[in-house]
C-alpha atoms as one frame of an Amber mdcrd trajectory, in Angstrom:
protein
  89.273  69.642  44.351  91.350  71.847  47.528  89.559  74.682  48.465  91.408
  77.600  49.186  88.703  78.995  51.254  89.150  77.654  55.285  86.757  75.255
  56.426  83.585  75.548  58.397  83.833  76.308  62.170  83.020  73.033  63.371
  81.349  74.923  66.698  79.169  78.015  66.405  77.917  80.225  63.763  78.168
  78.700  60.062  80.274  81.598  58.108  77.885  83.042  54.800  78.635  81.831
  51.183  82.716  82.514  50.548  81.670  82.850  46.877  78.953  85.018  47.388
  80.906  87.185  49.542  83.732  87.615  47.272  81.885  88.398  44.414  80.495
  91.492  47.045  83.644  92.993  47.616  85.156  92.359  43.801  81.498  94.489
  43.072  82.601  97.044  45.962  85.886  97.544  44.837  85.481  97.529  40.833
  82.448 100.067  41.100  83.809 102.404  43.195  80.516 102.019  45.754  79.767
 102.677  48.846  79.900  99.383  50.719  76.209 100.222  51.659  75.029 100.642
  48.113  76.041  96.752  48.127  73.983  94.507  46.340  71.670  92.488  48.533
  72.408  89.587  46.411  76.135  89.846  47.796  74.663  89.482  50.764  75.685
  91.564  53.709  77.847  94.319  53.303  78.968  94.371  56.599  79.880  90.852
  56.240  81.882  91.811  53.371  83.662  94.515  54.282  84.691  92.886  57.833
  85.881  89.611  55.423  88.174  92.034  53.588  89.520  93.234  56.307  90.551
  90.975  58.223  92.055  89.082  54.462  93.996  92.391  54.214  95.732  92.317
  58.022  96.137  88.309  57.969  97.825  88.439  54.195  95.333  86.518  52.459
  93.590  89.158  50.370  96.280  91.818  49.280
């Protein structure tokens, strides 16, 4: 099965769950939340909200 999600770094820090992150930000952005008021169970908000970011400026998350 192809991922669409990139790979692991291969050097450095391991990047958190894709899934779990996702499902953050689809909870951030459905609720109307403050990216704060995240679910720990999403994991890091921060995390999150840096992910969609940088998805929105490289194309990937529109």
């Amino acid at each position: 099965m192809h991922s669409h999600f990139p790979p692991q770094p291969k050097v450095g820090r391991k990047r958190i769950n894709d899934r779990q992150t996702i499902n953050g930000i689809l909870y951030v952005l459905v609720t109307g939340c403050q990216w704060r008021d995240m679910p720990k169970q999403y994991g890091s908000y921060g995390t999150a909200w840096r992910r969609l970011k940088r998805w929105s400026e490289e194309g990937v998350w529109m």
